[in-house]
MIDOSE-1310 file (N, C-alpha, C; in nm, 2 decimals, decimal comma, always signed):
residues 174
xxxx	+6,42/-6,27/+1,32/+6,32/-6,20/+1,38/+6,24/-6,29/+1,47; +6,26/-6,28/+1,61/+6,15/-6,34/+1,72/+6,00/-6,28/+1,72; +5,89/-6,40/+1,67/+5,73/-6,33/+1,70/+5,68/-6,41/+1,82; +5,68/-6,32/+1,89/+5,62/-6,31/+2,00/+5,43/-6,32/+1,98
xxxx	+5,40/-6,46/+2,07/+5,26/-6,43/+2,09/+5,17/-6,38/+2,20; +5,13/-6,25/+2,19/+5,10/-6,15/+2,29/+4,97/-6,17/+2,28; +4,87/-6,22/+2,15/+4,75/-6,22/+2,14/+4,68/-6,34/+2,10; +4,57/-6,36/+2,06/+4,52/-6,45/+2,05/+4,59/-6,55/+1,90
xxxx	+4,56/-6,69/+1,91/+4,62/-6,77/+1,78/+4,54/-6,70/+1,68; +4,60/-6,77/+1,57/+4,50/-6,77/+1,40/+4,38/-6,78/+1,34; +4,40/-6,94/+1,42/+4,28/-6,99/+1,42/+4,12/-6,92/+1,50; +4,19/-6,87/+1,60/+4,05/-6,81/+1,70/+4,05/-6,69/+1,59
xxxx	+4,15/-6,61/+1,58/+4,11/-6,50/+1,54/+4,02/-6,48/+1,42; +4,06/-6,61/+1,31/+3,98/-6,63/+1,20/+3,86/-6,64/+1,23; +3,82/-6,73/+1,34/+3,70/-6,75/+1,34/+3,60/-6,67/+1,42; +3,63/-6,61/+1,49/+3,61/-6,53/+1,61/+3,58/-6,39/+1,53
xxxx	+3,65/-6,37/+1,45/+3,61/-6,18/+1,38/+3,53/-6,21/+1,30; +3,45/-6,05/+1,31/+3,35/-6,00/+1,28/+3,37/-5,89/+1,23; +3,25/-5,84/+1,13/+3,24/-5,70/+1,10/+3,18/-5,62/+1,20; +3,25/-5,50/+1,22/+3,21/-5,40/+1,34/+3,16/-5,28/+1,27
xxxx	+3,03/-5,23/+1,31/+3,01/-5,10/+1,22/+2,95/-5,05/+1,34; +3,00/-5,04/+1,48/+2,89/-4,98/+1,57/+3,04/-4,97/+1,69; +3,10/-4,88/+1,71/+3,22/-4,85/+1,76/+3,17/-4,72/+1,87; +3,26/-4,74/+1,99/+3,23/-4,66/+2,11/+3,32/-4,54/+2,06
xxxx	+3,23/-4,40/+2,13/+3,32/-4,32/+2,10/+3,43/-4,27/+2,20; +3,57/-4,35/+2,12/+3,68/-4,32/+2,23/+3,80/-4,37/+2,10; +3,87/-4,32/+2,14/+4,03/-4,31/+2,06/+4,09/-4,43/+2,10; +4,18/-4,49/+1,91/+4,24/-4,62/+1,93/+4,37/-4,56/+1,95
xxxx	+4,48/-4,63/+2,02/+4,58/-4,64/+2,04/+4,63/-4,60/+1,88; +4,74/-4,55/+1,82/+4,84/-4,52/+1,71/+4,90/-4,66/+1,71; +4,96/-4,65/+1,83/+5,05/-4,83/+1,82/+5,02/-4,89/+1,76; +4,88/-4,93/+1,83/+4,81/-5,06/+1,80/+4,75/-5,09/+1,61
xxxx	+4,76/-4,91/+1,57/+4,69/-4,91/+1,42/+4,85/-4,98/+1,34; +4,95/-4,90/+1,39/+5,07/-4,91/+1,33/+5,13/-5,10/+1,31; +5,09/-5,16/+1,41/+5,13/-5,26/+1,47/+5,04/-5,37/+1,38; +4,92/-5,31/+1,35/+4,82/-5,39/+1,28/+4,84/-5,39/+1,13
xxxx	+4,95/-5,22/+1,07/+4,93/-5,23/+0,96/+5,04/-5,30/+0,89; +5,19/-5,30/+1,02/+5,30/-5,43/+0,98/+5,22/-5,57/+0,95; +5,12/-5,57/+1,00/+5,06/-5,71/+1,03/+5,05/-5,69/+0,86; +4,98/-5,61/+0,82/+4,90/-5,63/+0,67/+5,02/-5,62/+0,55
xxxx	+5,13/-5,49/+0,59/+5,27/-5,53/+0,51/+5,30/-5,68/+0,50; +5,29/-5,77/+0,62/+5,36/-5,91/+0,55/+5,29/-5,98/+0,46; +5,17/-5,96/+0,42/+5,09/-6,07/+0,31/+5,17/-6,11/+0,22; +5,16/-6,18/+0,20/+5,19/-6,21/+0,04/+5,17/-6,16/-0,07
xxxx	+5,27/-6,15/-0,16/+5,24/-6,06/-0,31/+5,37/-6,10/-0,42; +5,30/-6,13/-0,53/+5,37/-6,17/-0,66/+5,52/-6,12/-0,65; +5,57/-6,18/-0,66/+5,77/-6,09/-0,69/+5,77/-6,01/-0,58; +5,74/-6,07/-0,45/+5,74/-5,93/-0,37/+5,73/-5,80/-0,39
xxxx	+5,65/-5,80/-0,46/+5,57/-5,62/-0,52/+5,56/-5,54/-0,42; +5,45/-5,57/-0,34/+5,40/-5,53/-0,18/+5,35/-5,40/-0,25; +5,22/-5,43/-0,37/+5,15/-5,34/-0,40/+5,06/-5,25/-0,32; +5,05/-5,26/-0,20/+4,93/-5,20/-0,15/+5,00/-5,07/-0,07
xxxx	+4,89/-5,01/-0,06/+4,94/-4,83/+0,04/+4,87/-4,82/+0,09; +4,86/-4,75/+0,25/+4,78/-4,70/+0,32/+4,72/-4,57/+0,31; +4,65/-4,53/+0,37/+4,62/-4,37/+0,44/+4,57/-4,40/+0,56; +4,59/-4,30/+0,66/+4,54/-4,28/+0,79/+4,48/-4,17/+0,80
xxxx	+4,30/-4,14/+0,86/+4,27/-4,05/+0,83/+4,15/-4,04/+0,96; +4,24/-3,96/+1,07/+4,21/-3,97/+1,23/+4,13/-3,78/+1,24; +4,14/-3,73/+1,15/+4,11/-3,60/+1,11/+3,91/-3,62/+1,05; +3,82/-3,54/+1,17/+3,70/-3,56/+1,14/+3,62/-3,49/+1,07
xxxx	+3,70/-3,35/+1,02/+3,67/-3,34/+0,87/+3,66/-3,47/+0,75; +3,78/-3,45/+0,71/+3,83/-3,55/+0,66/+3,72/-3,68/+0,63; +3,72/-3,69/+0,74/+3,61/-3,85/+0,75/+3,49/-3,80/+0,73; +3,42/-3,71/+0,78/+3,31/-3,63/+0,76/+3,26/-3,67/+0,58
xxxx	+3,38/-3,62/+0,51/+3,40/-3,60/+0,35/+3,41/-3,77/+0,32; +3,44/-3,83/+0,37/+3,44/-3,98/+0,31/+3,31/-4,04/+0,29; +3,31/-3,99/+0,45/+3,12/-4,07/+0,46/+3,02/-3,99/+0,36; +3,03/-3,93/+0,34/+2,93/-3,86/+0,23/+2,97/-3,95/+0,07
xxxx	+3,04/-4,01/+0,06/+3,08/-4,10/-0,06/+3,02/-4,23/-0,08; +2,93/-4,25/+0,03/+2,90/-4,43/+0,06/+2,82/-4,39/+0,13; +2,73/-4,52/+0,12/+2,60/-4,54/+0,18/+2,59/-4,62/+0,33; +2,76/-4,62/+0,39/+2,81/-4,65/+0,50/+2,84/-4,56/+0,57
xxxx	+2,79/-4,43/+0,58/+2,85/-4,30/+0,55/+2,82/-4,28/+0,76; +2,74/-4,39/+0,84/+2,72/-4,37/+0,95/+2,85/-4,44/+1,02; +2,84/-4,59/+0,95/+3,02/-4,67/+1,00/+3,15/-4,55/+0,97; +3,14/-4,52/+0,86/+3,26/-4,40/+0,89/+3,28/-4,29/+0,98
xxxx	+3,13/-4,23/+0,99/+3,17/-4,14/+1,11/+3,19/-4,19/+1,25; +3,12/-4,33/+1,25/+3,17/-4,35/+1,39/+3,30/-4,40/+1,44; +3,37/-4,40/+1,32/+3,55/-4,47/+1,37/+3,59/-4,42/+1,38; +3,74/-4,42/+1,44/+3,82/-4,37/+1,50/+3,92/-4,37/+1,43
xxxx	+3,94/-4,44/+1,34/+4,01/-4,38/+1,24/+3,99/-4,52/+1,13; +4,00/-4,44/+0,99/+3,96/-4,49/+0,86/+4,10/-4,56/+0,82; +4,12/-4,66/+0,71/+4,24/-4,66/+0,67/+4,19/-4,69/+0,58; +4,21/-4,64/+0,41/+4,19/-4,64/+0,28/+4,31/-4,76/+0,21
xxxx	+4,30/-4,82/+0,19/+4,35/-4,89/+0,13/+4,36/-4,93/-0,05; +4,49/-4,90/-0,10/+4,52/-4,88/-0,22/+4,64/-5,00/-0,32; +4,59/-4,99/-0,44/+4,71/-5,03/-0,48/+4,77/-4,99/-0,56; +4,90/-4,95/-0,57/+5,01/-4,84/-0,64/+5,02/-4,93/-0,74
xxxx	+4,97/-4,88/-0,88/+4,97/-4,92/-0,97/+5,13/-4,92/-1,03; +5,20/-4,85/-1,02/+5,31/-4,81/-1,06/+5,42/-4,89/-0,99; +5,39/-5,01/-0,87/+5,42/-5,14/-0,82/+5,40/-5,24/-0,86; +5,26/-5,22/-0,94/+5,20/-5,32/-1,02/+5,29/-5,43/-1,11
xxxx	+5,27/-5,56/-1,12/+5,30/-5,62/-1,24/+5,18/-5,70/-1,29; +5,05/-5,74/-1,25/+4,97/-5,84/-1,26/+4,87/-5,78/-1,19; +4,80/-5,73/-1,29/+4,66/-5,67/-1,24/+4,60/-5,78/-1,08; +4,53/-5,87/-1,16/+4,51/-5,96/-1,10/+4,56/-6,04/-1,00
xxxx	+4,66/-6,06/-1,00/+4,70/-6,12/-0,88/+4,78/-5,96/-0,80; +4,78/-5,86/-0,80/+4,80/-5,74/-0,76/+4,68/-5,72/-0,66; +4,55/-5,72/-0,73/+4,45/-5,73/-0,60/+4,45/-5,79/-0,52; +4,44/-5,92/-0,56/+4,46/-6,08/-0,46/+4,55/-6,01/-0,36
xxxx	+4,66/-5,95/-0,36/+4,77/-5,96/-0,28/+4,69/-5,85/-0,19; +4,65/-5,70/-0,24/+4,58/-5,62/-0,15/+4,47/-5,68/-0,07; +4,38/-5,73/-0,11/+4,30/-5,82/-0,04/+4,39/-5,91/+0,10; +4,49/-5,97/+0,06/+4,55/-6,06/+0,14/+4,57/-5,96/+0,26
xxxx	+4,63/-5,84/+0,22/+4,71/-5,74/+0,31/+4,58/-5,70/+0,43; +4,48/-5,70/+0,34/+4,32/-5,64/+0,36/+4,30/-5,75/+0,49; +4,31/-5,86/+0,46/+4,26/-5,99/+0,57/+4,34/-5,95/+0,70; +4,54/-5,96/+0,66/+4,59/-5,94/+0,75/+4,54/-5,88/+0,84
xxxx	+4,56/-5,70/+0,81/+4,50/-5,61/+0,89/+4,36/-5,62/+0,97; +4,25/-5,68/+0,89/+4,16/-5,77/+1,00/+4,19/-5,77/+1,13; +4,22/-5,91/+1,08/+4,28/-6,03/+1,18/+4,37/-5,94/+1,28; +4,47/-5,88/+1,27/+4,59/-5,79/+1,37/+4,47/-5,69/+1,44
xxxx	+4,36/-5,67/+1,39/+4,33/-5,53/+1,50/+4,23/-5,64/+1,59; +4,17/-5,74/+1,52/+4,07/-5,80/+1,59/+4,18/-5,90/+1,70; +4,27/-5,92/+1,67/+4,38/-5,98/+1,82/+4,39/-5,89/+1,90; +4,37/-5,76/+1,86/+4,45/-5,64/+1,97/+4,29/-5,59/+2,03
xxxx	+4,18/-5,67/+1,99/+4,05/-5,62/+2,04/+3,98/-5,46/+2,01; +4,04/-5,53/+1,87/+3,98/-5,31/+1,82/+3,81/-5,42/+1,73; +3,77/-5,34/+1,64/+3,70/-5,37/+1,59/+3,74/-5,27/+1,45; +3,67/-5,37/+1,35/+3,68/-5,28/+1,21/+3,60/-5,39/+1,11
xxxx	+3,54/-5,27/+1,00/+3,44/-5,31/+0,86/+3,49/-5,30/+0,76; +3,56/-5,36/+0,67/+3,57/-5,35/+0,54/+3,48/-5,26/+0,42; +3,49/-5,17/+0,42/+3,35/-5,09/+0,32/+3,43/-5,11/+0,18; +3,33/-5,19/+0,08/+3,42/-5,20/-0,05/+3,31/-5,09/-0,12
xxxx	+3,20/-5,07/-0,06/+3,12/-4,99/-0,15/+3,11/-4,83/-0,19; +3,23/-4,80/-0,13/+3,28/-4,68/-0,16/+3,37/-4,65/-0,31; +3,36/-4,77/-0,32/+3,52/-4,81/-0,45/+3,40/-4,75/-0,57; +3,26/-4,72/-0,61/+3,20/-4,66/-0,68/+3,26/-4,48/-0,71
xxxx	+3,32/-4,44/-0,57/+3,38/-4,31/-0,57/+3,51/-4,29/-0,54; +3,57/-4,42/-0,59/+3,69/-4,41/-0,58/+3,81/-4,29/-0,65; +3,79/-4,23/-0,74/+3,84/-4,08/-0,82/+3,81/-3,98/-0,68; +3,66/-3,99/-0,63/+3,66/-3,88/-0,54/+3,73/-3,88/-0,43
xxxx	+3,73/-4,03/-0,42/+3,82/-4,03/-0,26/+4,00/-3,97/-0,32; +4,01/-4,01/-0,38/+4,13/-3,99/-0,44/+4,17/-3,80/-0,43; +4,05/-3,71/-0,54/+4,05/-3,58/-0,48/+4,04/-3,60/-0,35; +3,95/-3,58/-0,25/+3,91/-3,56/-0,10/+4,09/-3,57/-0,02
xxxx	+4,17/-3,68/-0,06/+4,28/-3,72/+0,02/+4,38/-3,66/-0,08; +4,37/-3,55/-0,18/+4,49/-3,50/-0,27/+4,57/-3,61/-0,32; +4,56/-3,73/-0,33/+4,59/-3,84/-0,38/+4,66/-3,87/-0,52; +4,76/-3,94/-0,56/+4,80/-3,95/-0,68/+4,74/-4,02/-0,75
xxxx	+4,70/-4,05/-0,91/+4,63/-4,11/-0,94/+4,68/-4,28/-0,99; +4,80/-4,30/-0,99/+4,81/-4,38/-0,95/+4,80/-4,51/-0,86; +4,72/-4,44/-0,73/+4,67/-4,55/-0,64/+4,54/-4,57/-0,68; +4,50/-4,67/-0,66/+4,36/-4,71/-0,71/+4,30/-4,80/-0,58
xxxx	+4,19/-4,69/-0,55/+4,14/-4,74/-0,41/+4,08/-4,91/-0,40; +4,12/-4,98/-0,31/+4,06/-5,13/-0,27/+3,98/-5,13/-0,20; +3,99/-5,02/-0,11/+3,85/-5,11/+0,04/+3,87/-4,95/+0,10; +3,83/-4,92/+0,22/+3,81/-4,82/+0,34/+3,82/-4,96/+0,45
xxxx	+3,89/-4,97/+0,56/+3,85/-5,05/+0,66/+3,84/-4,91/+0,78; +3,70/-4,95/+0,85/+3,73/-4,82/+0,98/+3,73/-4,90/+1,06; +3,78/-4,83/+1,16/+3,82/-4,91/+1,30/+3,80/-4,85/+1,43; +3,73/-4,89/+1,52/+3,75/-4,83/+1,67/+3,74/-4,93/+1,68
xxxx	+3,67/-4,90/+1,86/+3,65/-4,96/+2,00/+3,49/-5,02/+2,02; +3,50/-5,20/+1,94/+3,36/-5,22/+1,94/+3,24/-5,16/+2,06; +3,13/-5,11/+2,00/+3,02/-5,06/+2,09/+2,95/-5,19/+2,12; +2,97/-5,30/+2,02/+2,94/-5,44/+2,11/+2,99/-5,53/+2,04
xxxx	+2,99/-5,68/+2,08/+3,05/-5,75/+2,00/+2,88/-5,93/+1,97; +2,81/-5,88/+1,98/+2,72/-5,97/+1,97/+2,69/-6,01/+1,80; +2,75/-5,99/+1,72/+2,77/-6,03/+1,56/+2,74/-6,14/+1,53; +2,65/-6,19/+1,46/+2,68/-6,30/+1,43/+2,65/-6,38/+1,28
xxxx	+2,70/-6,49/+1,22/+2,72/-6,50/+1,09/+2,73/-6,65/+1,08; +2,72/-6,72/+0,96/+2,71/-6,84/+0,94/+2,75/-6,86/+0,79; +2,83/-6,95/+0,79/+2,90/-7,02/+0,69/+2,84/-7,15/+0,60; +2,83/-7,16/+0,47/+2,81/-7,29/+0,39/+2,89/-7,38/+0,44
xxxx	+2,81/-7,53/+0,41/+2,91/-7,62/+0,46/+3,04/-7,63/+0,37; +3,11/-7,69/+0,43/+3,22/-7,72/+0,29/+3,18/-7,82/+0,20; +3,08/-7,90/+0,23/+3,00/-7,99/+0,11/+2,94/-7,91/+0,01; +2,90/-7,83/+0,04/+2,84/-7,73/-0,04/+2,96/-7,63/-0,08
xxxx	+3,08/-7,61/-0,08/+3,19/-7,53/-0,11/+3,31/-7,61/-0,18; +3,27/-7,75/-0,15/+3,44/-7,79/-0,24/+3,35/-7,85/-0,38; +3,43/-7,82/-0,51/+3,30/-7,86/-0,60/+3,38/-8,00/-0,68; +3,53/-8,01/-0,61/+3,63/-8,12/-0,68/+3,70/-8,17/-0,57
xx	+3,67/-8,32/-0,59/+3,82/-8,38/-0,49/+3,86/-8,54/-0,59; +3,95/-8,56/-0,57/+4,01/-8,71/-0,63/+4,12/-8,72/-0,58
């Protein structure tokens, strides 16, 4: 398989993204969601499990009923489309490193929309209603919700954030 670089490197993109909770109202490309979420299929995961599942949920009922779950309930309505993020327990081998790996998938997907210049927020604070989200999306219960990331067309990108040093972050070296 040839990868083609169309978008910005790793590095910028790591450092360069931000959380977006203030999105123009205008429609993201399908492509570009689909293209973002191969990005989050290749993470890494134990025995190649590839525990994690999507939803797409571009329907503003739908989203309407999400945002009422969370106290982000304004970032949801304003996206353009939600992607719930799960992990199929029934893929499962390792609880724990089972998350790690959704999470990983979770970063990918990031990083892939913020190269293609979409914007998107991680809402983990919905996971308090996670059974409901589960009814709301007729859902199996099997999946066990990880995150909501929503995503448009940042309404700005003036974000800004600051990091510990790594002096303060590495607590061992020899």
């Amino acid at each position: 398989m040839t990868v083609q670089n169309n978008g910005m490197d790793v590095m910028t993109a790591i450092f360069q993204r931000r959380s977006v909770r203030h999105f123009l109202d205008a429609p993201v490309d399908r492509k570009i969601i689909m293209e973002s979420l191969r990005a989050a299929s290749w993470a890494p995961s134990g025995l190649n499990n590839q525990p994690w599942r999507f939803a797409l949920i571009w329907d503003g009922e739908l989203k309407e009923q999400l945002a009422k779950l969370t106290r982000y309930a304004a970032v949801l309505r304003g996206a353009a489309v939600l992607i719930p993020v799960f992990l199929d327990k029934e893929a499962s081998y390792d609880h724990i490193k089972d998350v790690q790996a959704v999470g990983a998938a979770v970063q990918n997907l990031l990083l892939a929309l913020h190269s293609k210049g979409l914007g998107a927020a991680w809402i983990g604070e919905i996971l308090k209603n996670q059974e409901r989200v589960l009814d709301v999306l007729d859902l199996p219960e099997r999946l066990q919700l990880m995150a909501v990331v929503a995503v448009g067309h940042p309404a700005h990108r003036n974000q800004s954030s600051h990091r510990q040093s790594l002096e303060e972050l590495i607590i061992f070296e020899k």
